[in-house]
C-alpha positions in Angstrom: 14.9 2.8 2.1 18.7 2.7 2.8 18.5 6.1 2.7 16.9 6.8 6.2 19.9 5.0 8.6 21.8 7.3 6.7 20.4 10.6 8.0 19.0 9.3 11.4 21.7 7.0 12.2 19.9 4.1 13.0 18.5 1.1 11.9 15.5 0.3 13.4 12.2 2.6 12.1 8.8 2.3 11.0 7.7 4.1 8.4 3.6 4.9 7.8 1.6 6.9 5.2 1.3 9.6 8.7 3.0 10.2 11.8 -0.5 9.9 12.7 -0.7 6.2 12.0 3.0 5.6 13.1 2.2 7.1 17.0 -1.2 5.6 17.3 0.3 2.0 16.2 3.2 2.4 18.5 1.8 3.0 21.2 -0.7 0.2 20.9 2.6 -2.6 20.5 4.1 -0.8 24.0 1.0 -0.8 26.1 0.8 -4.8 25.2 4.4 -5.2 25.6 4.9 -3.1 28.4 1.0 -3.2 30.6 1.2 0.4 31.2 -1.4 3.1 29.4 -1.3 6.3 30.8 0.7 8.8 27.8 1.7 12.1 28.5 1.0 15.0 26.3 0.7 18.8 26.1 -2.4 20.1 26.1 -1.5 22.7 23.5 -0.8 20.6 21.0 -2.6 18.7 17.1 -5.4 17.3 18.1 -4.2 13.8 16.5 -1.6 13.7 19.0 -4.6 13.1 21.6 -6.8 11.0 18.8 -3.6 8.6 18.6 -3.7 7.8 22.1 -7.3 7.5 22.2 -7.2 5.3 19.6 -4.2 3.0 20.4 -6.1 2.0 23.9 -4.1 4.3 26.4 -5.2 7.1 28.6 -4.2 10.6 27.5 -2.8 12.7 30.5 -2.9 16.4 29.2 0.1 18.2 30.7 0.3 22.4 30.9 2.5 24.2 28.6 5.7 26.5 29.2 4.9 29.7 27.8 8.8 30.5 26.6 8.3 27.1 24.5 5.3 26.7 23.7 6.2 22.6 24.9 5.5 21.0 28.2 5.8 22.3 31.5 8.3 20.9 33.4 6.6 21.8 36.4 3.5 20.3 35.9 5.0 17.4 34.3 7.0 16.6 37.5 3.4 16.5 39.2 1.9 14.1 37.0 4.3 12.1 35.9 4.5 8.6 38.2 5.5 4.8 37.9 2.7 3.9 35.8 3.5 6.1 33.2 3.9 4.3 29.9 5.2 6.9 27.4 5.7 11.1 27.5 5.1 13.3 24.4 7.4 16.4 24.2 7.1 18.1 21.1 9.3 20.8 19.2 6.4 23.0 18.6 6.3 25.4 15.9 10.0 24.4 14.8 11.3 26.1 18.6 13.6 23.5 20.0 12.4 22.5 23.3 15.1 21.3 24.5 17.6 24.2 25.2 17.9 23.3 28.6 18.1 19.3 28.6 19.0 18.5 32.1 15.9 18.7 33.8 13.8 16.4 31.3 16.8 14.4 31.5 16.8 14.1 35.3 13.1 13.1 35.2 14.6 10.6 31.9 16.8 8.9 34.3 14.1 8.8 37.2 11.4 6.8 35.2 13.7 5.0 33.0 10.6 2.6 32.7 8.9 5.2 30.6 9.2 5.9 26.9 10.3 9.6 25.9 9.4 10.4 22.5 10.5 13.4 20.9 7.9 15.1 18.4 9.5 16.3 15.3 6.9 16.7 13.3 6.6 20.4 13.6 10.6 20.9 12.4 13.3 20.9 10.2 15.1 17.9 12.1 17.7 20.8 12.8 20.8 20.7 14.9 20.0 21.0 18.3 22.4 21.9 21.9 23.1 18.3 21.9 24.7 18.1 18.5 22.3 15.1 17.8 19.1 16.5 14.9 15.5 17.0 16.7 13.6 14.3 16.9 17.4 12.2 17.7 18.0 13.3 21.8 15.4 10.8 23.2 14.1 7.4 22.8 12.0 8.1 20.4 11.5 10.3 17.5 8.1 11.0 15.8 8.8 12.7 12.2 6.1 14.2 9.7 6.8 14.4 6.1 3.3 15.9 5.1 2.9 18.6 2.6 1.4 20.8 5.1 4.2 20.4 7.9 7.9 21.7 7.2 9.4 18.3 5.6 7.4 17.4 2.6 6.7 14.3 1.2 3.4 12.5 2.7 4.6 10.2 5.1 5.6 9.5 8.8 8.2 7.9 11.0 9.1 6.6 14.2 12.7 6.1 15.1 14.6 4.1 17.7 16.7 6.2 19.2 18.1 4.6 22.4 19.6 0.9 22.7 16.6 -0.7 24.6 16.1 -4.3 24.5 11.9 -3.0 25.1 12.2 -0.7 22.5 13.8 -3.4 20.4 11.1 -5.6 21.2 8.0 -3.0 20.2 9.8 -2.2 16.9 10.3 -5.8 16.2 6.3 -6.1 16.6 4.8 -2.8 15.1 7.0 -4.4 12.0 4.7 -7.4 12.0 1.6 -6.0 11.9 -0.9 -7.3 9.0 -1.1 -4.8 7.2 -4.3 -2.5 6.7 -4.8 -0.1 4.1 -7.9 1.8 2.6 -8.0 3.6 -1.0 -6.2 6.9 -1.1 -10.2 8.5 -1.7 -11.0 7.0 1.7 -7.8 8.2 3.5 -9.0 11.6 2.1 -12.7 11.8 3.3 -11.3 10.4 6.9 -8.6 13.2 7.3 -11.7 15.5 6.3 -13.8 13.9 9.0 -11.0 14.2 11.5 -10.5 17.8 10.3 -14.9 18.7 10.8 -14.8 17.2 14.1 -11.9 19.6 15.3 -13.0 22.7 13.4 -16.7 22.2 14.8 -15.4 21.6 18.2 -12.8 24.5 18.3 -16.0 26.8 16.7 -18.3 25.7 19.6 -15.7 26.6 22.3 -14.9 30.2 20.5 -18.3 31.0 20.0 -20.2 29.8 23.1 -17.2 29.6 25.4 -18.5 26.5 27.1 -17.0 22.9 27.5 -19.0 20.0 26.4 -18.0 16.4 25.8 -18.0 15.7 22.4 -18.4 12.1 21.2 -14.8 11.0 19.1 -15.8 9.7 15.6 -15.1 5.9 15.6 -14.8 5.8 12.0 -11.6 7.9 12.8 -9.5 4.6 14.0 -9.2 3.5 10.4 -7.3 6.5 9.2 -4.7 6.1 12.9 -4.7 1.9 11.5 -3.7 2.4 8.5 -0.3 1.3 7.6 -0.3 0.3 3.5 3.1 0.9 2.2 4.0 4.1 1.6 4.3 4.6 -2.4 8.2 5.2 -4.1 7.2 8.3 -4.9 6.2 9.5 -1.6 9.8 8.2 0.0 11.6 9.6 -2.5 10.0 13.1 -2.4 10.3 12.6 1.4 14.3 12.2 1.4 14.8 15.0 -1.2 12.7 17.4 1.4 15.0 16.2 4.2 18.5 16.9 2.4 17.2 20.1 0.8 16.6 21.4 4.4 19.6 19.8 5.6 21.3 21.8 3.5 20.3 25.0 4.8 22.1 27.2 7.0 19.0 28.2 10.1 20.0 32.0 9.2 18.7 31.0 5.9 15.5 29.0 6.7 14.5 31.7 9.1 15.4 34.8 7.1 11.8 35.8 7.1 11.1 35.4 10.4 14.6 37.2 11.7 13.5 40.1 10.0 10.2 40.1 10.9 11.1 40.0 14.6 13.8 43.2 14.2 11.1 45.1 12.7 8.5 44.1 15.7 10.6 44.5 18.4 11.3 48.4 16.9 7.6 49.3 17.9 8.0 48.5 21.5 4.5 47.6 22.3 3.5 45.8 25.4 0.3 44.4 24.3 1.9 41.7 22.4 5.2 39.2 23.1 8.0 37.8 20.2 9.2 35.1 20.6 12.9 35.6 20.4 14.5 33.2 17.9 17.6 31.3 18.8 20.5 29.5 17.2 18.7 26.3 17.7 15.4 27.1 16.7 14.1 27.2 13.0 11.2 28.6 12.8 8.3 26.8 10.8 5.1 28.8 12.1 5.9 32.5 14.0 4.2 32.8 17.3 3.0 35.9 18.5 1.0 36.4 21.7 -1.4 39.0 22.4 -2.8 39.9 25.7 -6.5 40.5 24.8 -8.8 37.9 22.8 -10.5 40.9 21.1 -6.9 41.9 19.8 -6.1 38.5 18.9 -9.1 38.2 16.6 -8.8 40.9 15.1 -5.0 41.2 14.4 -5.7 37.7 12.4 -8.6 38.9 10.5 -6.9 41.8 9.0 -3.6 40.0 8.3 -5.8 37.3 6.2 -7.1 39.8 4.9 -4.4 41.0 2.8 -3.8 37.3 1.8 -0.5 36.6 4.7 -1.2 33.1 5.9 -2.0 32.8 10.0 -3.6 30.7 12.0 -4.9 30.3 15.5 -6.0 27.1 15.1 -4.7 25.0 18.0 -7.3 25.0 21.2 -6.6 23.8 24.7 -7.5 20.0 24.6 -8.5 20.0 28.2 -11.4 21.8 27.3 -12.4 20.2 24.2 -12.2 17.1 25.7 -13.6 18.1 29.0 -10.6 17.4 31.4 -9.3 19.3 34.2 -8.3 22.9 32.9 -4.5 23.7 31.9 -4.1 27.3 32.7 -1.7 28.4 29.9 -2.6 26.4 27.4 -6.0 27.8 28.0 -4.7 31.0 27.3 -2.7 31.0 24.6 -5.6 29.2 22.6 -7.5 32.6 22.6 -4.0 34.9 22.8 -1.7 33.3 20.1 -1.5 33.7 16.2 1.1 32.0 14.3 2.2 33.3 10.8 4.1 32.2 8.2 6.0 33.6 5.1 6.7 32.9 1.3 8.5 36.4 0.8 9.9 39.6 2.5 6.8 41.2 0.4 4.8 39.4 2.8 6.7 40.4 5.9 6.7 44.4 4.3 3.1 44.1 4.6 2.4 42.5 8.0 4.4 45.1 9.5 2.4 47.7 7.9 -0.6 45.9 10.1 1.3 45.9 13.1 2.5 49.8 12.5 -1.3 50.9 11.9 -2.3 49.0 15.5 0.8 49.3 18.0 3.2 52.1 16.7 3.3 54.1 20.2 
């Protein structure tokens, strides 16, 4: 694995068959090593994000969401956020760096040192961001996912030490030493499909009867956030060819379809929906599009799947799957937002022609 100091620039990592397994592991070493277990994440977010911290012992601490990012609010993170806190979760959501304007998050960095700040990668293509380091590099800790559904291919995961932290050191040094636990890849697959029925049912329930129940987590699901069986040669080395094909992309090129897909939107000048304006920084993995009635939403998606363009609406507000106070935008945008993406300007051609149809004024 000599390969992996080489692109991230440092020597200390875990790799795990999932960033999944990587998180949820981590975070079980840290609480030990460091007594705290109260983990901040967004609350519009993968549900295993939530699962992992369930399942590594700590207490989840959902966290509203910035609407221009899609990320954590800084706002209500500032409220929440204490002394006791033992690790925050900021994600790169959708491929949209989150970090375009560092000095805040590193202000509250500095003020609870004590904390861990791990940067989610999972959801880009570890591009350059503002502060010349790759995402995933500009905090303490980056999270990376190279599954064949997320932007890096490959299935695996990795954590990265990203800061020189005697702690940090220290949890690395013990997440390396863990006995290792591994299933069959058939059981890995019926787990993920378990974790996949529980989510789908519960995100069903809330769109259909709009009302928040506690759902009971599936224990069976800590084996597939456990398991950390080497990760096969084949896997790695599909993994690092994903990473240097990408890095070898100019972001003009990995978001062609996107860029043109915006400039054709932003021509109809309709108010009942908002772009999301790409940046230099940004490369885009999933478009977001927000909609300002559910109705609209709905039926937007049902007619772009219907002429086979891949969308999704797919992530829900965790604080009302899992019955915790409500967080106001990520409410929202669960019911608001579709995200599309594209294999071909065909594809673009004709989810504009949907668009046209709806909003042309």
């Amino acid at each position: 694995m000599s390969d992996l100091p080489r692109i991230f620039g440092s020597k200390n990592y875990i790799v795990r068959n999932s960033a999944r397994s990587a998180l949820c592991q981590f975070l079980f070493i840290a609480k030990k090593k460091i007594g705290f277990k109260k983990v901040v994440i967004p609350s519009f977010c993968c549900q295993s994000i939530y699962l992992a911290v369930i399942f590594s012992g700590c207490k989840p601490l959902l966290v509203d969401v910035d609407n221009t990012n899609f990320s954590l609010s800084i706002s209500d993170l500032k409220k929440k956020i204490n002394d006791q806190t033992l690790a925050i979760l900021l994600p790169h959501i959708f491929g949209i760096n989150a970090l375009k304007n560092p000095n805040e998050i590193y202000k509250l960095k500095k003020k609870f040192s004590k904390s861990i700040w791990i940067e989610d990668a999972c959801q880009t293509f570890i591009q350059k961001g503002l502060l010349k380091n790759n995402l995933g590099m500009q905090l303490d800790v980056g999270l990376f996912s190279f599954d064949n559904s997320k932007p890096l291919s490959g299935s695996m995961g990795m954590i990265v030490q990203n800061s020189k932290n005697s702690v940090l050191k220290g949890i690395f040094e013990e997440f390396r030493s863990l006995k290792n636990n591994f299933h069959k890849n058939s059981v890995i697959s019926e787990l993920k499909r378990l974790e996949a029925s529980y989510y789908n049912y519960c995100v069903s329930h809330l769109r259909v009867s709009n009302n928040s129940e506690k759902h009971k987590i599936p224990t069976a699901l800590k084996e597939l956030y456990f398991e950390n069986g080497p990760v096969s040669a084949s896997n790695y080395k599909n993994s690092i060819s994903s990473i240097n094909k990408v890095l070898a992309k100019s972001s003009d090129e990995l978001n062609k379809y996107f860029l043109l897909f915006y400039k054709k939107l932003i021509k109809l000048n309709s108010n009942k929906f908002k772009l999301y304006k790409i940046e230099k920084s940004d490369v885009i993995w999933r478009y977001p599009i927000v909609f300002d009635d559910r109705f609209l939403t709905e039926r937007i998606s049902y007619e772009l799947r219907r002429i086979g363009i891949n969308c999704s609406n797919h992530y829900y507000d965790l604080s009302s799957i899992f019955n915790k106070a409500k967080c106001l935008n990520s409410y929202s945008l669960s019911n608001n937002i579709i995200n599309i993406w594209f294999n071909s300007f065909v594809e673009v051609h004709k989810a504009f022609k949907i668009f046209k149809v709806n909003f042309y004024d």
